[in-house]
N, C-alpha and C positions, 0 to 999 in steps of 0.2 A: 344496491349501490355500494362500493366499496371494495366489492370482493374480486380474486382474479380472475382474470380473464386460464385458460388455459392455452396459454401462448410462451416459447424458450423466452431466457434474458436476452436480449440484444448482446449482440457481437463487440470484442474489442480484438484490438492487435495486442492489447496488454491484460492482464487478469488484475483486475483492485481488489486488493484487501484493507480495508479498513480497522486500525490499531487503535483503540482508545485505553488511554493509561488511567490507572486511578480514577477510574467513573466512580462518582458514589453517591450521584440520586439515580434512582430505578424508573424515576418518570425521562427523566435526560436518555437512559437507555433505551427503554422501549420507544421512545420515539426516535434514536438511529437507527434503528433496527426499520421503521414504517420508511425513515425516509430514504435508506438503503433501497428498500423494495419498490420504492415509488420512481427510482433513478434505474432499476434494473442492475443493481450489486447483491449480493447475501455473503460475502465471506467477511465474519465480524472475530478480529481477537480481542481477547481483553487482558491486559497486563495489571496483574495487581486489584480487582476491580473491591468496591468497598460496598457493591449491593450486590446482592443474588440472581441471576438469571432468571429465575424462580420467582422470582417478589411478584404479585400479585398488579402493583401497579405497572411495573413491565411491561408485566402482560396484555395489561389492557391498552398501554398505549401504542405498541406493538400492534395492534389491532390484529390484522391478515397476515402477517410477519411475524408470527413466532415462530418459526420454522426457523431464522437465523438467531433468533435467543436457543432455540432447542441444540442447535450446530456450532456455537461460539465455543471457541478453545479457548481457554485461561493458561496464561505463562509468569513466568514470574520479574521477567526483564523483557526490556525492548530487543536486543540483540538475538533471546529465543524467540521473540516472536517475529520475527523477521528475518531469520536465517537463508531461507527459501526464496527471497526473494532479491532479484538484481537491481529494485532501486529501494531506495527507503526517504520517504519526503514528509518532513517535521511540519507541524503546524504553527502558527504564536500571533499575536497581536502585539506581541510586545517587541515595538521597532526601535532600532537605534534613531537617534537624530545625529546630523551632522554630513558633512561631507565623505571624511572617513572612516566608516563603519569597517570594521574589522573580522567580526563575526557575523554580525543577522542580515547578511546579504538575503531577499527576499524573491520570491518570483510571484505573479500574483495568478489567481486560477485559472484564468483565459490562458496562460501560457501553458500552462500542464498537459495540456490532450496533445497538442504540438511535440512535447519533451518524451512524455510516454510512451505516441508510437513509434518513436524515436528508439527508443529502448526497448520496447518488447517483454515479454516472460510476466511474471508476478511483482507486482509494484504495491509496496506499504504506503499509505498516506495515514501520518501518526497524528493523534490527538489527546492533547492533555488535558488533567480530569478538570472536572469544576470549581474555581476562584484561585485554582494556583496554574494551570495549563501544563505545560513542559518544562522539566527544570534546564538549567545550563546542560549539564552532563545529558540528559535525552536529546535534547539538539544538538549536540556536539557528536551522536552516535548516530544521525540520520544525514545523510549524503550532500541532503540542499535543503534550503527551508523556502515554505510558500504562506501569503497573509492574504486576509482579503481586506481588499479595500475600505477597511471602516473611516469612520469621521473620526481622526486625531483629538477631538473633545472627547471622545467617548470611544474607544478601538476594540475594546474586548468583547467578545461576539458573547453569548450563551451555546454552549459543547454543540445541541443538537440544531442550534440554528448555524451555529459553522459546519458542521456534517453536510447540511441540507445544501447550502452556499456551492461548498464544494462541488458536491457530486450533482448539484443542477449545473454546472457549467459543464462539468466532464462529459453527463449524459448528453444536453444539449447540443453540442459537437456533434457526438453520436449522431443525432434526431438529424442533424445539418447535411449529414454525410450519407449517412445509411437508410434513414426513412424509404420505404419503398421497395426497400432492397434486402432488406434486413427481417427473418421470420416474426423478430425482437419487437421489428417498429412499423408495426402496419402504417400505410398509409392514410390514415383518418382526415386529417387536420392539413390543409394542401400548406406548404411552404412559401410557395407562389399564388398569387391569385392572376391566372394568364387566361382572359379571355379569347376564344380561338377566332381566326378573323370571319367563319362563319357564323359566329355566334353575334360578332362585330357589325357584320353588315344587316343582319337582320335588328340588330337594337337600333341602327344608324334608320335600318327603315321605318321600325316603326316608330322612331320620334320625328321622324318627317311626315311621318301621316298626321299624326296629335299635333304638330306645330300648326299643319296645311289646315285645318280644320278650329283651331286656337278664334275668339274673335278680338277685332282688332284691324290693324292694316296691315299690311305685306314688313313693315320695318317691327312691329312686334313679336307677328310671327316668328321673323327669324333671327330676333330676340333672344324668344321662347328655345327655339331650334338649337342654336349657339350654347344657352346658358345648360340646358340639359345636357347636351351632349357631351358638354367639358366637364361639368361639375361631376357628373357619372363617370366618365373614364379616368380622373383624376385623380378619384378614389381609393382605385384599384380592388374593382369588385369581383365577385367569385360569381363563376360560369351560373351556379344557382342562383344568386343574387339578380345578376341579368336576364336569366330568364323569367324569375318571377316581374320585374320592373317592364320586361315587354309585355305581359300578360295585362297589368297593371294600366300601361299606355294603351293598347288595343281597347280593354272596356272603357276607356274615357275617350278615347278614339269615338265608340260606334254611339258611345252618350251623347256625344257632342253633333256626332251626325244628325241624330234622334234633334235635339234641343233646336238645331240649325232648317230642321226641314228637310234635311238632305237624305234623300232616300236609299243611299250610299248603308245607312246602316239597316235598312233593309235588305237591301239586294246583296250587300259583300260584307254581310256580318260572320263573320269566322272568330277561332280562336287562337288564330296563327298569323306570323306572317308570311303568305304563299313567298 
């Protein structure tokens, strides 16, 4: 469990690099680095960093991802490590209040994947180190600044829980768009749960066998018939789902035949329905 799969990163229109200034616990690091890998990113610079690549707790929390601790360039300003690239996007929690903000105009993460492939080429998303963030001067050398949504009581995220924040929204998109399509993004996990209408008319039949067979009177039965039918497709359940659920109705089906004297479950005891 844990380990990769041997599959490319997913595709973008734009290349992310990931800038963190003045990091300086080693367990905050190694866990951008995991969560880098977990979103399908690995190009990690570090500007200024105040722990080692090398630190041992890095490494472990890095877990499968040390390969981008092993690959991390160190620079010594933001503007080298950012050269190469056509956008550069600050990070902060720290928001103006007021009508007229002046400077910390903000965009928030849902906007980014929309701006990015907007822009194209190698795109920096900067982040500052822990308990001080980005100073004036680093925001003021990055293009536009983006925040994420925190609660106003409490807005200041922890370094690698805003890393993760981030690049869950950015890959996300990704997943939205590309799944299926993409070497990056197998299709595993369906997007849609669309049952097909053959799949439809055989659940529709056999809850009309198990209602038919239900005891009771004719206005329970189709009670019975009604309340299954809706409460199942209104779900929104997955093609497996439904079919195990008809498997499920047939054996209460042929029980009930059984139970009722109807020799129906003798004679047309199947595992389908024809």
């Amino acid at each position: 469990m844990g380990d990769r799969k041997v599959i490319p990163l997913p595709n973008s229109s734009y290349e992310l690099v990931v800038v963190c200034v003045n990091t300086s616990h080693p367990g905050n690091l190694g866990a951008i680095c995991r969560t880098m890998l977990n979103y399908g990113f690995d190009e990690l610079r570090l500007v200024t960093p105040e722990c080692s690549t090398d630190d041992i707790e890095a490494r472990n929390r890095a877990k499968h991802a040390g390969a981008i601790l092993d690959n991390a360039k160190i620079y010594d300003n933001i503007s080298e490590s950012t050269k190469d690239c056509s956008l550069v996007v600050g990070t902060s929690g720290k928001r103006e209040v007021g009508t007229k903000t002046s400077f910390r105009h903000y965009s928030f993460p849902w906007e980014l994947s929309t701006i990015f492939s907007q822009h194209g080429g190698k795109i920096a998303l900067v982040f500052g180190g822990e308990g001080t963030g980005l100073s004036t001067d680093d925001l003021q050398s990055c293009d536009f600044l983006a925040t994420l949504p925190t609660w106003e009581g409490y807005p200041i995220s922890n370094l690698s829980h805003s890393v993760n924040s981030f690049l869950y929204q950015l890959h996300s998109d990704r997943v939205k768009h590309q799944q299926g399509k993409d070497a990056g993004l197998p299709d595993i996990v369906p997007l849609k749960n669309i049952v097909s209408p053959e799949l439809r008319d055989i659940f529709i039949a056999a809850v009309n066998e198990f209602s038919a067979v239900s005891l009771g009177n004719d206005e329970r039965r189709e009670s019975i018939k009604n309340s299954l039918t809706r409460m199942v497709m209104m779900a929104t359940p997955t093609e497996d789902e439904v079919t195990r659920l008809i498997g499920g109705l047939i054996d209460a089906t042929t029980a009930l035949q059984y139970t009722n004297g109807d020799e129906n479950w003798k004679k047309n005891r199947r595992r389908r329905i024809d």
